[in-house]
Backbone bond lengths (Angstrom), bond angles and torsions (degrees), N, CA, C in turn:
res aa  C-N    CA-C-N  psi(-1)  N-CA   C-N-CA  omega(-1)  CA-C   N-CA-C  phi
1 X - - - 1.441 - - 1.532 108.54 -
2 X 1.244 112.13 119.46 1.631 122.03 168.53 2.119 123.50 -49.72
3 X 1.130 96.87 132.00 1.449 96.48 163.03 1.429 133.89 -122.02
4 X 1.356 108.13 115.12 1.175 130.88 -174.68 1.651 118.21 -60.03
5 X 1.689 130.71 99.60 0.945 137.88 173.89 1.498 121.07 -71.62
6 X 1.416 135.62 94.38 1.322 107.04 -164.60 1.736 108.56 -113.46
7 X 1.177 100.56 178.33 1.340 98.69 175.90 1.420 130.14 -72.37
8 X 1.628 135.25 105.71 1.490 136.27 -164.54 1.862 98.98 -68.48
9 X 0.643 134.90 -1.06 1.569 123.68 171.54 1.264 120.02 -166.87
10 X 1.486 142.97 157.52 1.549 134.51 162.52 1.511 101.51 -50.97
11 X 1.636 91.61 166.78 1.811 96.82 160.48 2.297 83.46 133.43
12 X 1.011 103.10 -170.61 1.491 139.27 -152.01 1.637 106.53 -89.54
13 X 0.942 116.76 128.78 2.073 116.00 162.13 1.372 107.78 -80.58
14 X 1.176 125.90 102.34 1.137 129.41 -176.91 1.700 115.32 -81.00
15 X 1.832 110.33 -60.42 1.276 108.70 161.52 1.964 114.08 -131.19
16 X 1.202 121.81 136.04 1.509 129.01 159.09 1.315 124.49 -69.86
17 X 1.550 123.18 95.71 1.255 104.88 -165.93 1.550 108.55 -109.40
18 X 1.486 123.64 51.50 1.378 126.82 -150.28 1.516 98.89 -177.59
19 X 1.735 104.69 138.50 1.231 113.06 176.58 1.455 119.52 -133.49
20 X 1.563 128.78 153.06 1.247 100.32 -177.48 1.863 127.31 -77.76
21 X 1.233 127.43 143.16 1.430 155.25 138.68 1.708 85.57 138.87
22 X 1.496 134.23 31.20 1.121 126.66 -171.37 1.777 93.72 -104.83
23 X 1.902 116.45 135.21 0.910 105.16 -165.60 1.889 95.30 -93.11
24 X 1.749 102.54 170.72 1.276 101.17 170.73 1.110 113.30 -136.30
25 X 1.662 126.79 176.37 1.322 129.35 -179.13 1.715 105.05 -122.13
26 X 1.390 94.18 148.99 1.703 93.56 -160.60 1.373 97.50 -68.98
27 X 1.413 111.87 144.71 1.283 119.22 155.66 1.633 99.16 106.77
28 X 1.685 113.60 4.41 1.548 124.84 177.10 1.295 98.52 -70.53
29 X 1.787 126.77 152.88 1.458 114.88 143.07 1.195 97.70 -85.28
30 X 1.909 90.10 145.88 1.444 122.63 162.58 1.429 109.89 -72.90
31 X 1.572 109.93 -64.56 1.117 111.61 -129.54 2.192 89.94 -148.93
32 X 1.333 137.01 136.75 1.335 136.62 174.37 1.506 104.40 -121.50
33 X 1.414 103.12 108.51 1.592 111.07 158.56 1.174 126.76 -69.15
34 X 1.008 139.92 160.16 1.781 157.46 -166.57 1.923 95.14 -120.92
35 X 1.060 107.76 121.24 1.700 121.06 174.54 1.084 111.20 -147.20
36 X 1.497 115.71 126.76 1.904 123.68 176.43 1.504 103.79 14.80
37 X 1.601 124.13 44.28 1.699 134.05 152.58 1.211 100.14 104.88
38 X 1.875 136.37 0.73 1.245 116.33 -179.44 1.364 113.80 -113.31
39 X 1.305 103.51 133.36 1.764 104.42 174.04 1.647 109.31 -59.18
40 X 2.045 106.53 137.10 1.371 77.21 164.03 1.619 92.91 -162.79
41 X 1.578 99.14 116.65 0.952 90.48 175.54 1.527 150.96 -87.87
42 X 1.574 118.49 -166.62 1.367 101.55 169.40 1.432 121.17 -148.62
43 X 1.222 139.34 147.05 1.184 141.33 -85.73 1.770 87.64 -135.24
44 X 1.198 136.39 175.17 1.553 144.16 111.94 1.338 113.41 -61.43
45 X 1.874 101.73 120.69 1.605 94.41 168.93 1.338 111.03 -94.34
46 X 0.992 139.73 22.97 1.955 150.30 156.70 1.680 101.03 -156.25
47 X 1.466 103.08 -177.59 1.389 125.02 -168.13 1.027 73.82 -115.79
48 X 1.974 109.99 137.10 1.528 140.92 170.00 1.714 100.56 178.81
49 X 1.643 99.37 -177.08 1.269 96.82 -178.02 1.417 109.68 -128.12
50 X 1.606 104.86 138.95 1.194 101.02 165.53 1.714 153.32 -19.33
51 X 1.156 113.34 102.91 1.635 92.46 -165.55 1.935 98.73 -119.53
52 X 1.281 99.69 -15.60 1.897 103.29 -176.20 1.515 104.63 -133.62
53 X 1.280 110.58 137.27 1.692 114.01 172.64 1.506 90.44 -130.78
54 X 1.590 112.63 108.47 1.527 98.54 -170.40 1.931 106.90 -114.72
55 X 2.225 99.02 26.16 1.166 108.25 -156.73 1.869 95.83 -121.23
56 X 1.372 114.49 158.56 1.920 96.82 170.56 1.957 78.71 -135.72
57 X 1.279 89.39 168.95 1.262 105.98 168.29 1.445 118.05 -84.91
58 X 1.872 120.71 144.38 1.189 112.15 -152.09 1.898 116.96 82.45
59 X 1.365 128.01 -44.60 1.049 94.80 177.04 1.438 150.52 -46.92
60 X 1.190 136.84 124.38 1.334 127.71 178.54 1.833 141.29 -95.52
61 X 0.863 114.51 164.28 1.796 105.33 -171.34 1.290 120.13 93.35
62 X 1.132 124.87 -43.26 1.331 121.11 -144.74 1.304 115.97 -69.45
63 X 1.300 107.93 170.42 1.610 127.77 -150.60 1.575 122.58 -123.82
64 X 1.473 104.48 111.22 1.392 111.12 -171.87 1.898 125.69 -32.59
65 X 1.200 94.97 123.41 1.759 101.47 176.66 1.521 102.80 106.31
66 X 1.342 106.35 6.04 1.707 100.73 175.38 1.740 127.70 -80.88
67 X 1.022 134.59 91.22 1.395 130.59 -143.59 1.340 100.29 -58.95
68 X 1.336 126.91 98.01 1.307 139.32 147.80 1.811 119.45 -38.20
69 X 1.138 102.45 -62.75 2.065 113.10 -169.37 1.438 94.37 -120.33
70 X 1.869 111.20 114.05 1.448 101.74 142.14 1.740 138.73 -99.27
71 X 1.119 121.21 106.82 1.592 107.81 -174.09 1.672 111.70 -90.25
72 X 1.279 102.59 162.12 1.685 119.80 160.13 1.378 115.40 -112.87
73 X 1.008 123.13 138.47 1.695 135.77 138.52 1.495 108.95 -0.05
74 X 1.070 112.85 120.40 1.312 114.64 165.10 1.717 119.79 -79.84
């Protein structure tokens, strides 16, 4: 069963640090948002591997709960 990483607040993709079939370890950042000037990132909540990057760096606007990273089970 897949887990859906989503975004904890609006605001900016600042950096992508994850690609897909790349595996991860829980508790890696994926991915650092840009918010009213604070970095913040966000995490793997288990070890699996990348299967969706549905984020680029630079994007702007976006809106909390949007699944950015999907992983699987390794």
């Amino acid at each position: 069963m897949s887990t859906d990483v989503e975004l904890q607040t609006s605001g900016n993709i600042w950096k992508v640090m994850v690609q897909p079939d790349q595996a991860v370890a829980a508790g890696e950042t994926l991915f650092i948002m840009e918010v009213m000037k604070m970095e913040i990132p966000h995490e793997a909540p288990c070890a699996g591997k990348v299967t969706a990057v549905n984020i680029n760096e630079g994007d702007e606007g976006l809106d909390a709960g949007m699944v950015a990273v999907r992983l699987e089970p390794l």
